[in-house]
C-alpha positions as protocol buffer text, in pm:
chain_id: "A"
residue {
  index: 1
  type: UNK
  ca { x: -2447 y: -183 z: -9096 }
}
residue {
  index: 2
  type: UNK
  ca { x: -2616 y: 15 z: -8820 }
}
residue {
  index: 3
  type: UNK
  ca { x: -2417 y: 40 z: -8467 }
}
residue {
  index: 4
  type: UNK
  ca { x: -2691 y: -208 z: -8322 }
}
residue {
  index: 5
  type: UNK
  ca { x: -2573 y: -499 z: -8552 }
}
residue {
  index: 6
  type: UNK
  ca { x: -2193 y: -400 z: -8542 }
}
residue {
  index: 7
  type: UNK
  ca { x: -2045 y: -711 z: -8382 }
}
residue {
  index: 8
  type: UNK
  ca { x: -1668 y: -582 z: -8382 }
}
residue {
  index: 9
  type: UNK
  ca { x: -1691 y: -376 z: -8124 }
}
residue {
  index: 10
  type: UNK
  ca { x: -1831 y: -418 z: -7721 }
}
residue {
  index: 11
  type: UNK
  ca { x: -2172 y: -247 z: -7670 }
}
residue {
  index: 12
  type: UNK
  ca { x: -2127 y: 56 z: -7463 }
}
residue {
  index: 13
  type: UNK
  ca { x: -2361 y: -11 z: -7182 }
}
residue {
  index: 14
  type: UNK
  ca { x: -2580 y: 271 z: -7042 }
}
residue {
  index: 15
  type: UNK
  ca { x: -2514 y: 289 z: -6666 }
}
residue {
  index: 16
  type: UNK
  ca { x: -2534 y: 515 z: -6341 }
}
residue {
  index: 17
  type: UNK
  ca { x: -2174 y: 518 z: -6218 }
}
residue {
  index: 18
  type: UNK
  ca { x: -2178 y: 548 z: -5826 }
}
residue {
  index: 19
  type: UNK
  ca { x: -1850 y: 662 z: -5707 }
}
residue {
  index: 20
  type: UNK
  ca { x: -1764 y: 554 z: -5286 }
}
residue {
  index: 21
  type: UNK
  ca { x: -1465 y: 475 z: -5160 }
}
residue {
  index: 22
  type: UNK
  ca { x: -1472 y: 92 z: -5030 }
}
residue {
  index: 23
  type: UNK
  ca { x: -1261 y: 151 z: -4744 }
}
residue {
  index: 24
  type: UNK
  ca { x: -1493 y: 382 z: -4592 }
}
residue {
  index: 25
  type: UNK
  ca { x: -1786 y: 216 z: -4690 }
}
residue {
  index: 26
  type: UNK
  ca { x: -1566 y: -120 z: -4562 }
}
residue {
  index: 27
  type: UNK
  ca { x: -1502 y: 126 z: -4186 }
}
residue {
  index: 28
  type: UNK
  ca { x: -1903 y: 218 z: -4146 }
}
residue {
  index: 29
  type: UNK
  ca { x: -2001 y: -119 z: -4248 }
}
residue {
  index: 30
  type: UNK
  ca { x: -1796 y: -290 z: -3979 }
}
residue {
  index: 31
  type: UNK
  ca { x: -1906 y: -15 z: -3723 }
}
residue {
  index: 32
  type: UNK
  ca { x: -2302 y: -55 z: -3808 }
}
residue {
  index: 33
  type: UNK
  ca { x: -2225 y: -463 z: -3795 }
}
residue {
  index: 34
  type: UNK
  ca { x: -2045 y: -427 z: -3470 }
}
residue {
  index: 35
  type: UNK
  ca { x: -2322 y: -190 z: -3298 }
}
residue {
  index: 36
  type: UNK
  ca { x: -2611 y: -498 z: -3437 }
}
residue {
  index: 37
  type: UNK
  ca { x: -2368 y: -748 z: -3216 }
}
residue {
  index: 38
  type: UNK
  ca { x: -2421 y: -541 z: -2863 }
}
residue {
  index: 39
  type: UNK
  ca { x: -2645 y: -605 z: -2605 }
}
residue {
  index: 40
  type: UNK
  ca { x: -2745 y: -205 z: -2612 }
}
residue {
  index: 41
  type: UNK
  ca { x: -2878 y: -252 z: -2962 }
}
residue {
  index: 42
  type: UNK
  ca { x: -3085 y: -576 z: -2829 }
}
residue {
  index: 43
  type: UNK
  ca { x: -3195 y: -366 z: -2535 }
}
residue {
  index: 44
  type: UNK
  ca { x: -3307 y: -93 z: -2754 }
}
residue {
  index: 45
  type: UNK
  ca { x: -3438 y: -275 z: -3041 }
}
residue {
  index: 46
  type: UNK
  ca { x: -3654 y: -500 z: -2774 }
}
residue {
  index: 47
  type: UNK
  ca { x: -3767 y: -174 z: -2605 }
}
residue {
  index: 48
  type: UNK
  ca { x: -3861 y: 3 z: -2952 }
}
residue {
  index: 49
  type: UNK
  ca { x: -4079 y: -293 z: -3051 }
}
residue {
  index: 50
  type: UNK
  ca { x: -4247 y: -311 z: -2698 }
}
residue {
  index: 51
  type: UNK
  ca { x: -4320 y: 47 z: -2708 }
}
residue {
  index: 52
  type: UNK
  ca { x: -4421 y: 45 z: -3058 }
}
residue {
  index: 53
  type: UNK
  ca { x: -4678 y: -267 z: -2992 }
}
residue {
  index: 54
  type: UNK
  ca { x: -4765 y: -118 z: -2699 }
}
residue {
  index: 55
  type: UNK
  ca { x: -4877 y: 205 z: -2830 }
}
residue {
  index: 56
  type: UNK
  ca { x: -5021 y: 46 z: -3134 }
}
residue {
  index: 57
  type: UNK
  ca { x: -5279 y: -195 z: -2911 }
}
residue {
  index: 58
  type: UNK
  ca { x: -5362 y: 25 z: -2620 }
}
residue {
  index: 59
  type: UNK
  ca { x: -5367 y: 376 z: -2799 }
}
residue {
  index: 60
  type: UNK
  ca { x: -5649 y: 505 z: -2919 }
}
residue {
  index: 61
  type: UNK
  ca { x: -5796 y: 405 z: -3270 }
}
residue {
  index: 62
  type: UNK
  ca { x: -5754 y: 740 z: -3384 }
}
residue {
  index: 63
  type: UNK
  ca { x: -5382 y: 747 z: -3285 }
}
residue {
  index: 64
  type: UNK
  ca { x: -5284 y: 448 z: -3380 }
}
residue {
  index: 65
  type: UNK
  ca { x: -5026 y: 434 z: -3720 }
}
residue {
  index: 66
  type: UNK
  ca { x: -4991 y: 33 z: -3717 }
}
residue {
  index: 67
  type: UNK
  ca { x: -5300 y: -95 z: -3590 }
}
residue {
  index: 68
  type: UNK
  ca { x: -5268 y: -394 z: -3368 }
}
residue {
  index: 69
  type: UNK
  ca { x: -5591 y: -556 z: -3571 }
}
residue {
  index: 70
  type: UNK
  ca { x: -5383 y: -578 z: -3891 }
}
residue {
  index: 71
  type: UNK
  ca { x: -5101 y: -770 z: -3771 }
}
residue {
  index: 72
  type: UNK
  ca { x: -4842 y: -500 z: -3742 }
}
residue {
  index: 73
  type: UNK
  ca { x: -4754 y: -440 z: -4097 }
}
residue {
  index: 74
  type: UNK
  ca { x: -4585 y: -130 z: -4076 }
}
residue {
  index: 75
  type: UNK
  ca { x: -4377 y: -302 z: -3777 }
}
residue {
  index: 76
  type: UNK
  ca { x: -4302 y: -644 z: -3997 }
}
residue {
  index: 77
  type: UNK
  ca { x: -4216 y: -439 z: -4304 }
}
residue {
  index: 78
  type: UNK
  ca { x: -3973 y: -211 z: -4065 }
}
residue {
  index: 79
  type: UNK
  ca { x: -3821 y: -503 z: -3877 }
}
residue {
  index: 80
  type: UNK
  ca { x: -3762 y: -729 z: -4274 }
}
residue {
  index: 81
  type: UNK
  ca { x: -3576 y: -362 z: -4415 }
}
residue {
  index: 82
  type: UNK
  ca { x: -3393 y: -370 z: -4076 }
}
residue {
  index: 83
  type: UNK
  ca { x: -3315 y: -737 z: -4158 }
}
residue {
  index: 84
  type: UNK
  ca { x: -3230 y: -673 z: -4561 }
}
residue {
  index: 85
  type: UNK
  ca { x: -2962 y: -421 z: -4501 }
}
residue {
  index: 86
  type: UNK
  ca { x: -2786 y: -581 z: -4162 }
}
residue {
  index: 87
  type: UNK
  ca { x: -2761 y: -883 z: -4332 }
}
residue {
  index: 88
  type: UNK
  ca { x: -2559 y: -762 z: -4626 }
}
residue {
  index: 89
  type: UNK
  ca { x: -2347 y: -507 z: -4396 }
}
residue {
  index: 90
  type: UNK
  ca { x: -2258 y: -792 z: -4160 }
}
residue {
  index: 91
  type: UNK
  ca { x: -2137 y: -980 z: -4422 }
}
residue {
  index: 92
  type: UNK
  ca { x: -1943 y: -738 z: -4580 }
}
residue {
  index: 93
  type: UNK
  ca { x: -1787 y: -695 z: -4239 }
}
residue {
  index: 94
  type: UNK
  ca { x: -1676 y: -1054 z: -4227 }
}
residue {
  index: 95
  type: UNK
  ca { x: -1540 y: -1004 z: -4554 }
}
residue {
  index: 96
  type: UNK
  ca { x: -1335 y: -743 z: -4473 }
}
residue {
  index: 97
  type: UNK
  ca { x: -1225 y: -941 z: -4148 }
}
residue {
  index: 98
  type: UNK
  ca { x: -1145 y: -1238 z: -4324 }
}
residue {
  index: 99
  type: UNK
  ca { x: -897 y: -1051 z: -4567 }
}
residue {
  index: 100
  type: UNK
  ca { x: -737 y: -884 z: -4242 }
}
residue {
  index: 101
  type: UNK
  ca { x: -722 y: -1213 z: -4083 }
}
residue {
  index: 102
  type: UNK
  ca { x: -560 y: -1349 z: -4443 }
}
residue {
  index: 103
  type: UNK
  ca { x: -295 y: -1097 z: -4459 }
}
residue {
  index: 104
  type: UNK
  ca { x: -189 y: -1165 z: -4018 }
}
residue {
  index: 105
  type: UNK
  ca { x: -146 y: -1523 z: -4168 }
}
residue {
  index: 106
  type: UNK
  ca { x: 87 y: -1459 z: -4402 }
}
residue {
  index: 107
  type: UNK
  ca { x: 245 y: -1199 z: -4187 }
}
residue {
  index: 108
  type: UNK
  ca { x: 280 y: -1431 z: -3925 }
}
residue {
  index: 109
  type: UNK
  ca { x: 358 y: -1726 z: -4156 }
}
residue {
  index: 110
  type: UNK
  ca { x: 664 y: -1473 z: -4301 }
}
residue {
  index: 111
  type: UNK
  ca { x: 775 y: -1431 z: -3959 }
}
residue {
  index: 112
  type: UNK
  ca { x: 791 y: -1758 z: -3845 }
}
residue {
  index: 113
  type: UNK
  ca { x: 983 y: -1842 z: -4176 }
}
residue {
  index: 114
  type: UNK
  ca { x: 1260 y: -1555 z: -4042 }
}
residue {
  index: 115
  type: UNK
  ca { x: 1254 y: -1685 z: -3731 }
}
residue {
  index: 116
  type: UNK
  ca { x: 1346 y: -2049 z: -3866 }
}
residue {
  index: 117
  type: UNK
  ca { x: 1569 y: -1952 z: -4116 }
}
residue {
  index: 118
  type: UNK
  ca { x: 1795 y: -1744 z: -3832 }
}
residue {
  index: 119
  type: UNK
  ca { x: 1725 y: -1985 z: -3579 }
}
residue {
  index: 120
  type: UNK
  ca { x: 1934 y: -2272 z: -3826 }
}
residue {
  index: 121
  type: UNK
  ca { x: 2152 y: -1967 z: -3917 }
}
residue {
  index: 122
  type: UNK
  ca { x: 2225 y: -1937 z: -3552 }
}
residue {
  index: 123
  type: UNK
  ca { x: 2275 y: -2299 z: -3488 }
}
residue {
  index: 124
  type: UNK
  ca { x: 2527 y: -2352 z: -3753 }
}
residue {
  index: 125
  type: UNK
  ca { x: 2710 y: -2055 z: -3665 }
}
residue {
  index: 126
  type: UNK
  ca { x: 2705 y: -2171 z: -3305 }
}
residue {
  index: 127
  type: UNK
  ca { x: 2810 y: -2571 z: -3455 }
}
residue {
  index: 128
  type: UNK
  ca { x: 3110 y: -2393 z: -3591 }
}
residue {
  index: 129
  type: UNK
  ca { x: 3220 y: -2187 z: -3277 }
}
residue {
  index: 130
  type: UNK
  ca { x: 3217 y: -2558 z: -3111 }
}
residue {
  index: 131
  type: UNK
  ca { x: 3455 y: -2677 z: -3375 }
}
residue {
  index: 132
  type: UNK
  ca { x: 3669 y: -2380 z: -3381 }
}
residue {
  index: 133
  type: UNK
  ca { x: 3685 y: -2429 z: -2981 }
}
residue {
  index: 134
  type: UNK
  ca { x: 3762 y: -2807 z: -3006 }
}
residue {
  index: 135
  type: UNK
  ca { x: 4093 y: -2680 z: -3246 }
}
residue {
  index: 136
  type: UNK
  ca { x: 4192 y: -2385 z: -2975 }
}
residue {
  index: 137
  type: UNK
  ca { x: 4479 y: -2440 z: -2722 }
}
residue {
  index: 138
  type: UNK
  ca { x: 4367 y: -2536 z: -2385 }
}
residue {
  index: 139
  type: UNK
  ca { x: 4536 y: -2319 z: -2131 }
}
residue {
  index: 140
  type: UNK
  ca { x: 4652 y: -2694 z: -1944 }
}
residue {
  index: 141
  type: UNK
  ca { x: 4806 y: -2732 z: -2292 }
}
residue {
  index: 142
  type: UNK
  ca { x: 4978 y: -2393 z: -2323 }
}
residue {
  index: 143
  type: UNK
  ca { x: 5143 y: -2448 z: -1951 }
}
residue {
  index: 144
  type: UNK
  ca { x: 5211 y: -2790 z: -2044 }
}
residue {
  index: 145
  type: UNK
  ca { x: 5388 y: -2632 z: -2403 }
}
residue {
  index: 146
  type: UNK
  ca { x: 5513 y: -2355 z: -2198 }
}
residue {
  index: 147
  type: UNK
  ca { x: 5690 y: -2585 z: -1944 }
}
residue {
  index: 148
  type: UNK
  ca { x: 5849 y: -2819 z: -2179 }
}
residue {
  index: 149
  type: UNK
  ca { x: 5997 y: -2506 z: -2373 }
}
residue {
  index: 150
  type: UNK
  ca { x: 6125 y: -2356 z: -2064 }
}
residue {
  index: 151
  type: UNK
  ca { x: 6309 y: -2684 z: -1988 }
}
residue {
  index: 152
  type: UNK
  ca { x: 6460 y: -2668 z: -2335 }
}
residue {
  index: 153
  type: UNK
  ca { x: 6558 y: -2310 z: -2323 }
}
residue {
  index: 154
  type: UNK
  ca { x: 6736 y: -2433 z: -1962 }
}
residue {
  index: 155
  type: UNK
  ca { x: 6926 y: -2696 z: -2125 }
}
residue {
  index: 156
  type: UNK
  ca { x: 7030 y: -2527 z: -2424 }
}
residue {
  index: 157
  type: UNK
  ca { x: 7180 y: -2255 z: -2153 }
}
residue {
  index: 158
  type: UNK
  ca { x: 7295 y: -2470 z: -1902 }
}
residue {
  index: 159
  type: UNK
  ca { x: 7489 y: -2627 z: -2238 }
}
residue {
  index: 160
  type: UNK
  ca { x: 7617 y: -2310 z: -2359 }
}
residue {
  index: 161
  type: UNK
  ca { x: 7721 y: -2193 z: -2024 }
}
residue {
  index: 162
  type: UNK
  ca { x: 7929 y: -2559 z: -2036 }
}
residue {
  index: 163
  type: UNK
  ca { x: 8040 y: -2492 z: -2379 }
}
residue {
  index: 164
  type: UNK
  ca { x: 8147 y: -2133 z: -2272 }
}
residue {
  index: 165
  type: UNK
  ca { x: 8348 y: -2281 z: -1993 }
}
residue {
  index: 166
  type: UNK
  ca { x: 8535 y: -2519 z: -2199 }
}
residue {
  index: 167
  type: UNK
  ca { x: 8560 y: -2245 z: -2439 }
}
residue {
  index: 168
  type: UNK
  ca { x: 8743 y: -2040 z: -2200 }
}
residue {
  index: 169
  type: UNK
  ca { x: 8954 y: -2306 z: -2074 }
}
residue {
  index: 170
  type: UNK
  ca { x: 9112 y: -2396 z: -2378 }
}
residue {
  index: 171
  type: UNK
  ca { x: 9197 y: -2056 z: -2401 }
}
residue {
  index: 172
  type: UNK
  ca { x: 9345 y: -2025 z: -2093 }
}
residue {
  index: 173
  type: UNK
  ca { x: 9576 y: -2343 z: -2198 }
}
residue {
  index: 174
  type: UNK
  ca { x: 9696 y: -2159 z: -2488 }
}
residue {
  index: 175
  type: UNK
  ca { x: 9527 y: -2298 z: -2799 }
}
residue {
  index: 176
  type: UNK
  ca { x: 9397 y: -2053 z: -3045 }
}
residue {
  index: 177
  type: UNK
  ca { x: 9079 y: -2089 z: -3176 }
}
residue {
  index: 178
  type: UNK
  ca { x: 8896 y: -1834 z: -3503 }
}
residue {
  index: 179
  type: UNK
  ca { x: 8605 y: -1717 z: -3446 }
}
residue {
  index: 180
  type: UNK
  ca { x: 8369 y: -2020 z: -3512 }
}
residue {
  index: 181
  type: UNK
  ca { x: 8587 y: -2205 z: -3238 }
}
residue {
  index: 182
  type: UNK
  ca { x: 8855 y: -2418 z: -3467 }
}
residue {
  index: 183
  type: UNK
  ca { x: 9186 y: -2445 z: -3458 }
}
residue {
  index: 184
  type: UNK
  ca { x: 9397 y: -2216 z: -3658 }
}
C-alpha cells in the first residue's frame, strides 16, 4: 500500500507556518482600530481623497496617475484595500475587548460574591455580639447586686459583733465555753 492510500495514519499536510505572537498582533490591531475611530483620521482621510480627486481632474493629462475620466479606479481599489483590512482589524479589536470585558465580569462578579459572603459573615458575627450583650450584667444590675451584698455582709457583722458581745458576756459571768462556744 503506497503512503497516499494508507488510511491509518493523518495526512501530513504541506503548510507555510507563520509564527506572530497574538498579543502583539492583538496591541497593534487595537491601536490601528482605535486611530480609524478619530476624527484626525476622518480629517485626513477626507483631505487625502480631496487632494487626490483634485489633482486627478484638474492636473494635467500627462500628470495625472488616476484619471478623473475613468472613474477613479486606482482611488476605489485604494479606498476597498483600506476597507478589507480595517474591517478585519476592528473586529479583532472587539474581540479582544470583549474577552477583557469577560474576564472584569467575572472579576467583578468574584468580588461581589466576597463582598456578600463577609457582609453575612459580618452580620452574624454582629447577631451574636447582640446576644452575648443581652446575657452581660448591666452596670444598674451590678450596683443593684452590689448593694444587696453589702447589706448582707452588714448584717452578718452587725450579727457577729452581737454574737461576740454575748460571747464575751457569758464569759465575764463565769461559764466556760471550748473553742466552738459549748459548754464544757
Amino acid at each position: 500500500m503506497t503512503g497516499r492510500n494508507d488510511l491509518t495514519s493523518p495526512r501530513q499536510t504541506r503548510r507555510i507556518d507563520l509564527h506572530y505572537d497574538p498579543d502583539a498582533f492583538g496591541k497593534f490591531s487595537e491601536g490601528i482600530a482605535r486611530y480609524l475611530g478619530t476624527a484626525r483620521f476622518l480629517v485626513w482621510q477626507s483631505v487625502i481623497i480631496v487632494g487626490w480627486i483634485g489633482f486627478n481632474y484638474f492636473a494635467p493629462e500627462v500628470l495625472q496617475f488616476d484619471p478623473y475620466g475613468r472613474d477613479l479606479v486606482l482611488l476605489t481599489l485604494v479606498l476597498s484595500l483600506q476597507a478589507s483590512y480595517a474591517a478585519p482589524l476592528i473586529l479583532l479589536a472587539q474581540n479582544r475587548q470583549e474577552v477583557r470585558d469577560k474576564n472584569e465580569s467575572d472579576n467583578d462578579r468574584r468580588a461581589a460574591e466576597r463582598t456578600q459572603a463577609d457582609t453575612e459573615f459580618l452580620a452574624r458575627e454582629i447577631s451574636s455580639v447582640r446576644v452575648a450583650l443581652g446575657h452581660m450584667v448591666t452596670s444598674d444590675e451590678l450596683r443593684d447586686s452590689l448593694d444587696k451584698l453589702a447589706t448582707a455582709v452588714e448584717r452578718m457583722s452587725d450579727r457577729l459583733d452581737r454574737l461576740d458581745a454575748d460571747h464575751l458576756e457569758l464569759n465575764r459571768s463565769g461559764d466556760v465555753l471550748d473553742e466552738r462556744g459549748r459548754d464544757r
